[in-house]
Backbone as XML, in Angstrom:
<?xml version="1.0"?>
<chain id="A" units="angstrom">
  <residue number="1" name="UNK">
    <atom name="N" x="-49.016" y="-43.362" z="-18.490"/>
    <atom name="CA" x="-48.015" y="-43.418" z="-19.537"/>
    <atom name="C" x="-47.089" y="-42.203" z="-19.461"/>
  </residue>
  <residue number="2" name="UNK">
    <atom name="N" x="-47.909" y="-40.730" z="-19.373"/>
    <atom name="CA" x="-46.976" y="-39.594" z="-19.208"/>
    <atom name="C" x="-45.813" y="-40.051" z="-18.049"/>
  </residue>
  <residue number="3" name="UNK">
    <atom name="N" x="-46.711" y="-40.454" z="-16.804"/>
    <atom name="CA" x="-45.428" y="-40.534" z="-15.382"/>
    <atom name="C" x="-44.621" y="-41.569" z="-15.778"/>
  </residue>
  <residue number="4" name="UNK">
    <atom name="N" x="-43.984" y="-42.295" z="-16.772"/>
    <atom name="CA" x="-43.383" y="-43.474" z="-16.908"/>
    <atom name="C" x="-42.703" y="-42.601" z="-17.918"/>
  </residue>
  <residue number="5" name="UNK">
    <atom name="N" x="-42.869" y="-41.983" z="-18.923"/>
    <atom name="CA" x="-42.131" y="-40.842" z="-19.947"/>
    <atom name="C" x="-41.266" y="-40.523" z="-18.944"/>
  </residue>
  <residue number="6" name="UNK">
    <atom name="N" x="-41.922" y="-39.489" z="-17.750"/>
    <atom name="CA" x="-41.478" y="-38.510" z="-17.222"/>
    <atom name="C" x="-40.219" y="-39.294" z="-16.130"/>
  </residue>
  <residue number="7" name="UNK">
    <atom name="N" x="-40.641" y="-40.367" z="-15.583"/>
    <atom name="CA" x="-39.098" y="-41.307" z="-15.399"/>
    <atom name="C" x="-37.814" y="-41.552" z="-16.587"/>
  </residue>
  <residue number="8" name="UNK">
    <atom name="N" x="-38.131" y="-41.923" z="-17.428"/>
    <atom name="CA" x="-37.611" y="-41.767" z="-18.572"/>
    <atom name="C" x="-36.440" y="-40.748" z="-18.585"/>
  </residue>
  <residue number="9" name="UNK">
    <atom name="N" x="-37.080" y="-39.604" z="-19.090"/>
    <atom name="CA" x="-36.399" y="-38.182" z="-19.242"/>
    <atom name="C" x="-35.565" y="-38.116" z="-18.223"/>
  </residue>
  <residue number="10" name="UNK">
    <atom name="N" x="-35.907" y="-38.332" z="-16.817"/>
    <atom name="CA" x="-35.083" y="-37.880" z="-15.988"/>
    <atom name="C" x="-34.095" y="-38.721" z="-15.913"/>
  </residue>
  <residue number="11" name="UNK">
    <atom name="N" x="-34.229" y="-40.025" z="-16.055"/>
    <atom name="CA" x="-32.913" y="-41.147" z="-16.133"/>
    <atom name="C" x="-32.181" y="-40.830" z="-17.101"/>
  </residue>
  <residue number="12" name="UNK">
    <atom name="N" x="-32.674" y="-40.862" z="-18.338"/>
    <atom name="CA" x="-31.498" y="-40.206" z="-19.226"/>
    <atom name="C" x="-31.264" y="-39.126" z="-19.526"/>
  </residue>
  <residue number="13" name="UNK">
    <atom name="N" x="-32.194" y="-38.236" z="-18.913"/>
    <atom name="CA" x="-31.619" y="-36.483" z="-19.307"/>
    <atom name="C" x="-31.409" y="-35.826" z="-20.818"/>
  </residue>
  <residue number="14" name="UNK">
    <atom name="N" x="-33.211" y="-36.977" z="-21.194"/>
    <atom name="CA" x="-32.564" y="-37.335" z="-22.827"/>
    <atom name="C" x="-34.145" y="-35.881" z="-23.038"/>
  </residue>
  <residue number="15" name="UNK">
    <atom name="N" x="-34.436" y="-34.933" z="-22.481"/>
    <atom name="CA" x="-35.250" y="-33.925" z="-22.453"/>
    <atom name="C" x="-36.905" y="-34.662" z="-23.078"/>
  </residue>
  <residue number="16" name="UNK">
    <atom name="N" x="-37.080" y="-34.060" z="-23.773"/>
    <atom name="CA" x="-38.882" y="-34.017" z="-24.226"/>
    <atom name="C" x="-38.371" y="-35.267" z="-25.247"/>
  </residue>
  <residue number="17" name="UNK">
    <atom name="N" x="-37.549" y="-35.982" z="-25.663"/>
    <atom name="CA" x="-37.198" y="-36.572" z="-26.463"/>
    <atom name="C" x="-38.214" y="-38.561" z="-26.449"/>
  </residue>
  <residue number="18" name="UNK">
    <atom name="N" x="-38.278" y="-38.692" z="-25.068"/>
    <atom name="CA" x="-39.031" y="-39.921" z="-24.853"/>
    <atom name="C" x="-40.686" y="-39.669" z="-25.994"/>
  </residue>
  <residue number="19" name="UNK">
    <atom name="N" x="-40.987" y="-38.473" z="-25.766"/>
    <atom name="CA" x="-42.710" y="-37.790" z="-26.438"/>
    <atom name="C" x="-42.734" y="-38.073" z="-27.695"/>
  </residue>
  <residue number="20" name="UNK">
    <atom name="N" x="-41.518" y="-38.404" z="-28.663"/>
    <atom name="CA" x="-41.464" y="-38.632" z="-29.919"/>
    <atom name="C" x="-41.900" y="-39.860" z="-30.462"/>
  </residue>
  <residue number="21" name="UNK">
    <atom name="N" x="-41.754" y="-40.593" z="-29.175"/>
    <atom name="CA" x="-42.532" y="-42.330" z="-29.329"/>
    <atom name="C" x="-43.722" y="-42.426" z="-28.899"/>
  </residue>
  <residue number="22" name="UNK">
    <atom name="N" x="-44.053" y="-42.191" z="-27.929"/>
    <atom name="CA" x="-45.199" y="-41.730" z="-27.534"/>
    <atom name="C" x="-46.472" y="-40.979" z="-28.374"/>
  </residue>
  <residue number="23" name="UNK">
    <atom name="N" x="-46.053" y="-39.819" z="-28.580"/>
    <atom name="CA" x="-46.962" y="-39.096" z="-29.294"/>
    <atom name="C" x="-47.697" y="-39.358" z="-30.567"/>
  </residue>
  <residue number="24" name="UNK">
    <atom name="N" x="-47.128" y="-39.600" z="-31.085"/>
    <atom name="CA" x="-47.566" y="-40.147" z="-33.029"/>
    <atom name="C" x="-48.536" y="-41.078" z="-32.316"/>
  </residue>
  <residue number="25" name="UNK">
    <atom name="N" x="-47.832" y="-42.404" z="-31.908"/>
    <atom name="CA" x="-49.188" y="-43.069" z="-32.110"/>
    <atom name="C" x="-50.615" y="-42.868" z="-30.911"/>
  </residue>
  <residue number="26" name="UNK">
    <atom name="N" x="-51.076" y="-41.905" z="-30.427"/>
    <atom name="CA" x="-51.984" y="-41.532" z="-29.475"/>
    <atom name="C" x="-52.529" y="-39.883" z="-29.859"/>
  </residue>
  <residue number="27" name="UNK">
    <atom name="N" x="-51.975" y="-38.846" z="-30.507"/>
    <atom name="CA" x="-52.606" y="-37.821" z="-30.909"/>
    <atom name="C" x="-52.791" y="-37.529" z="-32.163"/>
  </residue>
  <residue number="28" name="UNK">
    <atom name="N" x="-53.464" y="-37.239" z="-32.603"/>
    <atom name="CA" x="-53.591" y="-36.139" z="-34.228"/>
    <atom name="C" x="-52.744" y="-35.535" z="-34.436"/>
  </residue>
  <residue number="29" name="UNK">
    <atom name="N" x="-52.082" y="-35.077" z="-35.915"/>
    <atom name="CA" x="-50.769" y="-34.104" z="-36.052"/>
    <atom name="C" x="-50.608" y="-33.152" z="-35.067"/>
  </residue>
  <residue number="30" name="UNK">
    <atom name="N" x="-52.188" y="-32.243" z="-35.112"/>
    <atom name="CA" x="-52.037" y="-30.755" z="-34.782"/>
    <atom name="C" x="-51.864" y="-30.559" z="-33.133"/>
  </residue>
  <residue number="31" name="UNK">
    <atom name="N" x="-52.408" y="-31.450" z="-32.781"/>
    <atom name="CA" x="-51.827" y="-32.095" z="-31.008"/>
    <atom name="C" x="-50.810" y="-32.112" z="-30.925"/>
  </residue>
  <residue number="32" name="UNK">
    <atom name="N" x="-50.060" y="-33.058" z="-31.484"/>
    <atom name="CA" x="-48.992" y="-33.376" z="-31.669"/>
    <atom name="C" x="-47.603" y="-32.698" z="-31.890"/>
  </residue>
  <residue number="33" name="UNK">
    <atom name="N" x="-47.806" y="-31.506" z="-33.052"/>
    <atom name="CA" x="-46.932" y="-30.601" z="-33.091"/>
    <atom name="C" x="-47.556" y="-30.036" z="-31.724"/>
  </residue>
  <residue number="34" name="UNK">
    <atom name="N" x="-48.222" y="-29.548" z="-31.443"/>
    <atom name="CA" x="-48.486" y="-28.213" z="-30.009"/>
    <atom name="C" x="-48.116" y="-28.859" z="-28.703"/>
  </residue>
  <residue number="35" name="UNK">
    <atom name="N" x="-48.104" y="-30.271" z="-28.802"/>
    <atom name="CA" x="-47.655" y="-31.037" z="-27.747"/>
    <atom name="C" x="-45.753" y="-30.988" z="-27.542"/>
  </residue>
  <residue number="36" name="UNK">
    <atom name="N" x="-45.797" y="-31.151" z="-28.847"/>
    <atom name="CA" x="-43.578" y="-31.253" z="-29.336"/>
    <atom name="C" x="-43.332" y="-29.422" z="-28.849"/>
  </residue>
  <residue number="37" name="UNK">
    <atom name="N" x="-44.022" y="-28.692" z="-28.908"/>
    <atom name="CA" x="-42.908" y="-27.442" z="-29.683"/>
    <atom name="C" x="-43.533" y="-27.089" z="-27.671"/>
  </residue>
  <residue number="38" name="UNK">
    <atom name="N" x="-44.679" y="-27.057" z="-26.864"/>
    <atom name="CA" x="-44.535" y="-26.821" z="-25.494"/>
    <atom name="C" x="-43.472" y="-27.586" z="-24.904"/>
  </residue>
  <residue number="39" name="UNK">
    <atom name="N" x="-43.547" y="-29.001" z="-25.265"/>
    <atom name="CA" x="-42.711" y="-29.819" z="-24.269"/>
    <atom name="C" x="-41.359" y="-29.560" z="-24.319"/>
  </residue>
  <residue number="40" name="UNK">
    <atom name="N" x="-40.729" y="-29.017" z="-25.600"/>
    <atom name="CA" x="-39.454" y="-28.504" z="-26.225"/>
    <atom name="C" x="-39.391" y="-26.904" z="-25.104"/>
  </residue>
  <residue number="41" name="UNK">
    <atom name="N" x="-39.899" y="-26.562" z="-25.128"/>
    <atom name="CA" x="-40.148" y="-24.698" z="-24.903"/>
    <atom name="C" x="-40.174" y="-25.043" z="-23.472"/>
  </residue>
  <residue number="42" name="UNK">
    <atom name="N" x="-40.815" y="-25.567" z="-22.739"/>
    <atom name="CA" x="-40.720" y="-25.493" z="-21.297"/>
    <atom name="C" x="-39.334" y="-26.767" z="-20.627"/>
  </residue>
  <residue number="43" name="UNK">
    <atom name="N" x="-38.982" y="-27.304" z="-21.715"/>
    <atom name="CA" x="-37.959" y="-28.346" z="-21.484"/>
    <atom name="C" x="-36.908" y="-27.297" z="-21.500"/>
  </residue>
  <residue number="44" name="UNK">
    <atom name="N" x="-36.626" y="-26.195" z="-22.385"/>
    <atom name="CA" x="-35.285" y="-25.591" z="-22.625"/>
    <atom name="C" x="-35.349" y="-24.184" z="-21.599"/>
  </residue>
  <residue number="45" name="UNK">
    <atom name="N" x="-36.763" y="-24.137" z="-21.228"/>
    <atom name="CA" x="-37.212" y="-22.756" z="-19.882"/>
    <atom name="C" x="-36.463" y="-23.502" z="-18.854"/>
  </residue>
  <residue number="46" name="UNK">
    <atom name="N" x="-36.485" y="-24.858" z="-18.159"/>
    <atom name="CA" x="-36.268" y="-25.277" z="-17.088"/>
    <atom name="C" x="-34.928" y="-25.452" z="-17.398"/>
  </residue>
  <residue number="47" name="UNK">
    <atom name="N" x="-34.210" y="-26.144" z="-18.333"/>
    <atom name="CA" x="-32.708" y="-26.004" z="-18.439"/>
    <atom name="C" x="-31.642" y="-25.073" z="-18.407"/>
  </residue>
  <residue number="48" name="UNK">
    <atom name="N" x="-32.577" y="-23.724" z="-18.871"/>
    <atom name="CA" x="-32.032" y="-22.023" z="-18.762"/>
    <atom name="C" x="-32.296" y="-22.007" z="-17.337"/>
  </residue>
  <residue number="49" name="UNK">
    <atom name="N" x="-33.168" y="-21.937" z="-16.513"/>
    <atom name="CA" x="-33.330" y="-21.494" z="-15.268"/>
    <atom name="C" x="-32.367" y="-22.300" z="-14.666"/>
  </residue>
  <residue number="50" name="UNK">
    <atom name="N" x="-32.000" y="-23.869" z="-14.876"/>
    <atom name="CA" x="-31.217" y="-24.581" z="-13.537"/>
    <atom name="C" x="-29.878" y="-23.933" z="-13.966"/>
  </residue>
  <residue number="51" name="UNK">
    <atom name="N" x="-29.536" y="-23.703" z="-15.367"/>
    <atom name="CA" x="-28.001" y="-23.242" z="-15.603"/>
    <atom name="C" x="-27.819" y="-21.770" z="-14.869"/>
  </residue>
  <residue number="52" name="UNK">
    <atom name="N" x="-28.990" y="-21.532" z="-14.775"/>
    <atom name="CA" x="-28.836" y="-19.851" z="-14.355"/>
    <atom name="C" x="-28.593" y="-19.980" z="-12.787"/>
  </residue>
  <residue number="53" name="UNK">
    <atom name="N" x="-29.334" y="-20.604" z="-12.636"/>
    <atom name="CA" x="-28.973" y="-20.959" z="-11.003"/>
    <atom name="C" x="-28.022" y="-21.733" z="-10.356"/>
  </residue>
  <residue number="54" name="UNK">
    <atom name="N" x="-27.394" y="-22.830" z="-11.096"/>
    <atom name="CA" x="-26.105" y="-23.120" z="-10.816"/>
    <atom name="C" x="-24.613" y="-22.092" z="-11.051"/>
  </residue>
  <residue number="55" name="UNK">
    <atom name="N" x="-25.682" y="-21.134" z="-12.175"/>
    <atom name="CA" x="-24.064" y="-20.104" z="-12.435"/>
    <atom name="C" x="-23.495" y="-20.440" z="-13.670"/>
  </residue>
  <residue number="56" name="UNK">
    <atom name="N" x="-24.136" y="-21.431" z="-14.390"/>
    <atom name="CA" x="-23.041" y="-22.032" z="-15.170"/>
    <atom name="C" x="-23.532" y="-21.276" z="-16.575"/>
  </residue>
  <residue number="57" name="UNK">
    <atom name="N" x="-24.532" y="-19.953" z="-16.523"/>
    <atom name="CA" x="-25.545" y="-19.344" z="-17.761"/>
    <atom name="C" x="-24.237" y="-18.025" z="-18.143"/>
  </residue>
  <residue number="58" name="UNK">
    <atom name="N" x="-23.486" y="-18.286" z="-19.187"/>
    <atom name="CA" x="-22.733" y="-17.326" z="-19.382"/>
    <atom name="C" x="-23.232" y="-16.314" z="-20.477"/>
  </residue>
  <residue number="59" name="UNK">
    <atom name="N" x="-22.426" y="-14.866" z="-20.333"/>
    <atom name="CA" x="-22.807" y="-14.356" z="-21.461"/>
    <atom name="C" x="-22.729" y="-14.674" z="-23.034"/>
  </residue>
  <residue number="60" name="UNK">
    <atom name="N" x="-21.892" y="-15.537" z="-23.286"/>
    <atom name="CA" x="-21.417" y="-16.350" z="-24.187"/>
    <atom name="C" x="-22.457" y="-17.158" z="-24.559"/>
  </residue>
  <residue number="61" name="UNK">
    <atom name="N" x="-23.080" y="-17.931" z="-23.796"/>
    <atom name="CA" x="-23.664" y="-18.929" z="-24.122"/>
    <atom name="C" x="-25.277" y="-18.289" z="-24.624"/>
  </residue>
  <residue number="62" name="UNK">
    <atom name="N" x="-25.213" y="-17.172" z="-23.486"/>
    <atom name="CA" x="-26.946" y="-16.066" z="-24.077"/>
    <atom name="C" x="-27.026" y="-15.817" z="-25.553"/>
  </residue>
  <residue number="63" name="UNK">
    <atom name="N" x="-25.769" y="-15.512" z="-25.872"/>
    <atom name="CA" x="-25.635" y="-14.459" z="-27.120"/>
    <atom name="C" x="-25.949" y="-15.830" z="-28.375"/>
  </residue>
  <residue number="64" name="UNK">
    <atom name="N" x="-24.899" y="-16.837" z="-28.156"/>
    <atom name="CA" x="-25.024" y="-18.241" z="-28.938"/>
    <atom name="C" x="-27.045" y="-18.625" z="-29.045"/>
  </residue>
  <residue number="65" name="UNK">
    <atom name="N" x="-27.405" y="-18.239" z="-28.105"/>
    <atom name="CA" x="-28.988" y="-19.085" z="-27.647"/>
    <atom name="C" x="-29.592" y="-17.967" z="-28.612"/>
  </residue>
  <residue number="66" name="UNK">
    <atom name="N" x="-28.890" y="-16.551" z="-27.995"/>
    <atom name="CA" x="-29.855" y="-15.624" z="-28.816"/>
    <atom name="C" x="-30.036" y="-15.774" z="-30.735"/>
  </residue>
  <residue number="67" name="UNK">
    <atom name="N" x="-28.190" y="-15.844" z="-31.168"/>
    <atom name="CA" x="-28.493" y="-15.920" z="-32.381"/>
    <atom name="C" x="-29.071" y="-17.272" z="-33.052"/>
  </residue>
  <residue number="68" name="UNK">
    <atom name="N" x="-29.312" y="-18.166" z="-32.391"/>
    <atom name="CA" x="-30.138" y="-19.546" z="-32.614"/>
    <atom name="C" x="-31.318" y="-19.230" z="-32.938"/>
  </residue>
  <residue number="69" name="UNK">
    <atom name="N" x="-31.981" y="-18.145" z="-32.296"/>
    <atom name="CA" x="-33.438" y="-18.013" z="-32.017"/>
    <atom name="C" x="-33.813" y="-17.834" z="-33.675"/>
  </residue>
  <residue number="70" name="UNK">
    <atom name="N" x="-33.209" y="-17.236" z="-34.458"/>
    <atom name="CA" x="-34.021" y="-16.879" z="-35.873"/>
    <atom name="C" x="-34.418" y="-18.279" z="-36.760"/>
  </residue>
  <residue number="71" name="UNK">
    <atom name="N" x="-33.101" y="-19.148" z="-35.997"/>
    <atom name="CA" x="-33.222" y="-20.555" z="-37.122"/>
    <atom name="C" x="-34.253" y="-21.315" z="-36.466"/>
  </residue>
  <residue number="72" name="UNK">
    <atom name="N" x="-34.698" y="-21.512" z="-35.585"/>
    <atom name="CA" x="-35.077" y="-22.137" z="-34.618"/>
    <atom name="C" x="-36.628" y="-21.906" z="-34.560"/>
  </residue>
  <residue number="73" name="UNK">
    <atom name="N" x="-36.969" y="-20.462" z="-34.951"/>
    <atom name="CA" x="-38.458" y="-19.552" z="-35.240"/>
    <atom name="C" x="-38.775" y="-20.476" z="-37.012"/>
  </residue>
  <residue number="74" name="UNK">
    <atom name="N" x="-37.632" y="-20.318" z="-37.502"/>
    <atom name="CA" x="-37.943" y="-20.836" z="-39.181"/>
    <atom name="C" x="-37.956" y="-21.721" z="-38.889"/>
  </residue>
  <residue number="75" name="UNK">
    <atom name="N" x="-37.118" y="-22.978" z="-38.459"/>
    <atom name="CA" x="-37.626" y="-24.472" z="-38.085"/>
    <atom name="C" x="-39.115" y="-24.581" z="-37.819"/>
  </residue>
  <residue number="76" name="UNK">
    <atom name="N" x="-39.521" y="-24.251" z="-36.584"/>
    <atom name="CA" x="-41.014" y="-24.402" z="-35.920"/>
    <atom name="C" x="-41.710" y="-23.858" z="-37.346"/>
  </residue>
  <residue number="77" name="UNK">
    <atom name="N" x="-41.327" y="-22.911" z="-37.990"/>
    <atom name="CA" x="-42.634" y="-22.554" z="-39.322"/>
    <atom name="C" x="-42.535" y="-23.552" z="-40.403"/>
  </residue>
  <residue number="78" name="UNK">
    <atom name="N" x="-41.575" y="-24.176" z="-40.773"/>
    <atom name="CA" x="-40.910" y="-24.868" z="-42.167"/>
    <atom name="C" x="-41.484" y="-26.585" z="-41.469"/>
  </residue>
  <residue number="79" name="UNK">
    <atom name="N" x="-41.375" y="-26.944" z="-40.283"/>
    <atom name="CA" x="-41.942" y="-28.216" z="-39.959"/>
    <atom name="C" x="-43.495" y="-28.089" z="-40.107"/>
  </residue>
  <residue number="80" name="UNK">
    <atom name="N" x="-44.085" y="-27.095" z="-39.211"/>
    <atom name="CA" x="-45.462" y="-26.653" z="-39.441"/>
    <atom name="C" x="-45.763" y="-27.185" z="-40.879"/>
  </residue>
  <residue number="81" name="UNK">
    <atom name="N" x="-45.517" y="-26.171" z="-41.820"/>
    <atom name="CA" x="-45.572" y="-26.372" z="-43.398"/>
    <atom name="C" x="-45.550" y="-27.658" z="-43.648"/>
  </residue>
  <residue number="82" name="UNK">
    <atom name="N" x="-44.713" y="-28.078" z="-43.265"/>
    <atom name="CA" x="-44.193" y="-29.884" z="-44.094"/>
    <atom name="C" x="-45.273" y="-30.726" z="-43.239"/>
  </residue>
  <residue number="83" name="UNK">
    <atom name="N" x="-45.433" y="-30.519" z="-41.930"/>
    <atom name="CA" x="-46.317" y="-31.724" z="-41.631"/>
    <atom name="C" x="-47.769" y="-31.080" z="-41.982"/>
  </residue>
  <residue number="84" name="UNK">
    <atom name="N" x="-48.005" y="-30.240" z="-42.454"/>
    <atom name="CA" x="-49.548" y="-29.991" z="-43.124"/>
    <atom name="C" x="-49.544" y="-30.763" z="-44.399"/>
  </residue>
  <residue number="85" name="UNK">
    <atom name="N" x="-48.526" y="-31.007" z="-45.240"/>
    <atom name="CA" x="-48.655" y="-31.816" z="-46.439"/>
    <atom name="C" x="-48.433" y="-32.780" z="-46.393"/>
  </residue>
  <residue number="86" name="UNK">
    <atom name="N" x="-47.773" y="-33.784" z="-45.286"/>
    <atom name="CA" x="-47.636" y="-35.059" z="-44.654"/>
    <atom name="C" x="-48.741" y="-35.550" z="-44.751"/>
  </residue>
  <residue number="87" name="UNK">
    <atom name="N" x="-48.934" y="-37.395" z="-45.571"/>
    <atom name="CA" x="-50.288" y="-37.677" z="-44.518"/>
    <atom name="C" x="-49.586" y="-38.481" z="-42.997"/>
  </residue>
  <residue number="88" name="UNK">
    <atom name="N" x="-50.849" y="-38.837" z="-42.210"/>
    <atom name="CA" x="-50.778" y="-39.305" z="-40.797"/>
    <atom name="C" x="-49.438" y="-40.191" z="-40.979"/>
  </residue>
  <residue number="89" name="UNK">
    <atom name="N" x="-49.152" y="-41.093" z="-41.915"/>
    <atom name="CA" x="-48.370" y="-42.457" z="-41.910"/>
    <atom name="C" x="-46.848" y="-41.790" z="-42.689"/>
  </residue>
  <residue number="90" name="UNK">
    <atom name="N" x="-46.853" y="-40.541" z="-42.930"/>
    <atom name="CA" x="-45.729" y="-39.512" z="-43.532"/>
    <atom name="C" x="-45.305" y="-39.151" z="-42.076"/>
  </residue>
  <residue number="91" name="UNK">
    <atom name="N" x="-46.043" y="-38.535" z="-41.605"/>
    <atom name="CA" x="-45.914" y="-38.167" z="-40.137"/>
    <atom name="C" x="-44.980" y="-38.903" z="-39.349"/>
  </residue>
  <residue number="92" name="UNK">
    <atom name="N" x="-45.536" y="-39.904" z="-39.168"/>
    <atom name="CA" x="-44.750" y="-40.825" z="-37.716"/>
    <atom name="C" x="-43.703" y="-41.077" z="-38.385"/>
  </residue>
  <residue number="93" name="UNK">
    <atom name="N" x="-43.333" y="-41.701" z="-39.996"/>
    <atom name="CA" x="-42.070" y="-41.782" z="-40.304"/>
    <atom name="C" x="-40.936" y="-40.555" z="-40.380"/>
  </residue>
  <residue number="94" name="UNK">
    <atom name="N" x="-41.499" y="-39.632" z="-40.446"/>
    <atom name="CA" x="-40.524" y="-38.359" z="-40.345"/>
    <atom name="C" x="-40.237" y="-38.238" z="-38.863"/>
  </residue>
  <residue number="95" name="UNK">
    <atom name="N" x="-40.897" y="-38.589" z="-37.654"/>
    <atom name="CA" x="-40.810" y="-38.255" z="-36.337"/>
    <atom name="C" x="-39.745" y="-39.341" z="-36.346"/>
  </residue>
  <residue number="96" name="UNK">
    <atom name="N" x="-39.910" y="-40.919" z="-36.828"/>
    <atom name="CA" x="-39.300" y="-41.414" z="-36.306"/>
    <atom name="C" x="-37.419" y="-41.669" z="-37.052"/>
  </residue>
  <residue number="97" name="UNK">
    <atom name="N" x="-37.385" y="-41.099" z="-37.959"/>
    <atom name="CA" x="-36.162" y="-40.854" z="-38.724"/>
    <atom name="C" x="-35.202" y="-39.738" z="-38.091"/>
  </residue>
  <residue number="98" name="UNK">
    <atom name="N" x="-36.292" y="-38.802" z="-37.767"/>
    <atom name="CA" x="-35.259" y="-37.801" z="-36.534"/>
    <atom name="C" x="-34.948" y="-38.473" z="-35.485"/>
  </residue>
  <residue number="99" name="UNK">
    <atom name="N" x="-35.873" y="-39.696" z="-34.854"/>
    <atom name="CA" x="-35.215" y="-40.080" z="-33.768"/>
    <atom name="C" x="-33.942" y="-40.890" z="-33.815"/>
  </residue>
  <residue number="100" name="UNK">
    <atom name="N" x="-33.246" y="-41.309" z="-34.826"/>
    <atom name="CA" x="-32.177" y="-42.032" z="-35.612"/>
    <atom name="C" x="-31.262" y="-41.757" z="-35.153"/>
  </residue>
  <residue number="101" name="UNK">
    <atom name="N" x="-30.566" y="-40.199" z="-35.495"/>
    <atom name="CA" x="-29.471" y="-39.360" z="-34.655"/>
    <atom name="C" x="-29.426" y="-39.162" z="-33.130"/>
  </residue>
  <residue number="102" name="UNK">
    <atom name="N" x="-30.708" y="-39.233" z="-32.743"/>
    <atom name="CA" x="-30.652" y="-39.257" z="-31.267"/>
    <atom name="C" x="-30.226" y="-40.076" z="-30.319"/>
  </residue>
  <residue number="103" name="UNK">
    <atom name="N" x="-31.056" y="-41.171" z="-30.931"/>
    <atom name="CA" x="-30.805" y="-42.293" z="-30.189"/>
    <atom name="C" x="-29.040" y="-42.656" z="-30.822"/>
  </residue>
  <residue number="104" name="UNK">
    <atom name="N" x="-28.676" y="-42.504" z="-31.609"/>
    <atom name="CA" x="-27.242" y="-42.496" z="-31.811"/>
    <atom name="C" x="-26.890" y="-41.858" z="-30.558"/>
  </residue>
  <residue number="105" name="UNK">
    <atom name="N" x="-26.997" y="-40.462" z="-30.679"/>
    <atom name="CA" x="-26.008" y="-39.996" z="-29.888"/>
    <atom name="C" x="-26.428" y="-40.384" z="-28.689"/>
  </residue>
  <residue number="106" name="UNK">
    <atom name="N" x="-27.198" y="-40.236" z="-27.991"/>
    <atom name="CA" x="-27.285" y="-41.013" z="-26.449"/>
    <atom name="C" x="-26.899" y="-42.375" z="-26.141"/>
  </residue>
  <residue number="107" name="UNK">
    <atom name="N" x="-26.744" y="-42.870" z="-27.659"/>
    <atom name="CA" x="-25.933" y="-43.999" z="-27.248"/>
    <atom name="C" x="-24.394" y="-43.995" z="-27.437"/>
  </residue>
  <residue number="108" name="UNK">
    <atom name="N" x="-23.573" y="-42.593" z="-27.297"/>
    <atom name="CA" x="-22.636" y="-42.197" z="-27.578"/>
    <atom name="C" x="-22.127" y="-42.573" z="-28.865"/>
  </residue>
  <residue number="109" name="UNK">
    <atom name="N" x="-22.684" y="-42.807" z="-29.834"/>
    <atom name="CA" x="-21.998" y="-43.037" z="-31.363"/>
    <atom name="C" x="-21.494" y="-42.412" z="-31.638"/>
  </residue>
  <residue number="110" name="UNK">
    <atom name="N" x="-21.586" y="-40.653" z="-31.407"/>
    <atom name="CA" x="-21.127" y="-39.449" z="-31.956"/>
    <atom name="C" x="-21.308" y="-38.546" z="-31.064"/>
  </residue>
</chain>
C-alpha cells in the first residue's frame, strides 16, 4: 500500500499529502500524528535539498521559511492539543475536511 502511495506522490508532486487517506483508517491517532508531522518534515528536508541543488534556494525564500518556523512549531502543538480531545471518528473527519482545499487546489480551483 505504502509503494502505491509512494507512486502517487510522485505523479502528482502532491508531497506526504496521499498519507491523509491512508492513514486514519489503518493507525491509532498517536501513530498517526508521528506518522503526518515525519512524513511532512522529511517531505519538506528533500524539497529544501533538491531546491538547493538546483540553485533555485534563495536568500529570500530562507528568511520567508525561517519566519514560518514559529507558526508552524504552534501548529504541530495546537493540532497535538485538538486531536487529544478528538474522539477516533472526530479524527478522520478533521483529516478529511483539510483534505477539501487540497484536493481543490491540485485540481487547480484556486
Amino acid at each position: 500500500m505504502m509503494a502505491s502511495g509512494g507512486l502517487i506522490v510522485g505523479a502528482l508532486g502532491a508531497g506526504a499529502l496521499p498519507l491523509f487517506v491512508y492513514l486514519p483508517l489503518r493507525y491509532p491517532p498517536a501513530a498517526m500524528r508521528a506518522l503526518f508531522t515525519v512524513a511532512f518534515g522529511l517531505g519538506t528536508l528533500a524539497w529544501t535539498l533538491a531546491n538547493a541543488q538546483a540553485g533555485l534556494l534563495t536568500a529570500g525564500l530562507v528568511r520567508l521559511a525561517l519566519l514560518s518556523l514559529p507558526g508552524t512549531l504552534a501548529g504541530l502543538w495546537l493540532g497535538a492539543r485538538l486531536f487529544e480531545r478528538l474522539p477516533r471518528r472526530g479524527q478522520v473527519r478533521a483529516v478529511a475536511l483539510l483534505l477539501v482545499p487540497v484536493a481543490l487546489k491540485l485540481m487547480g480551483a484556486f
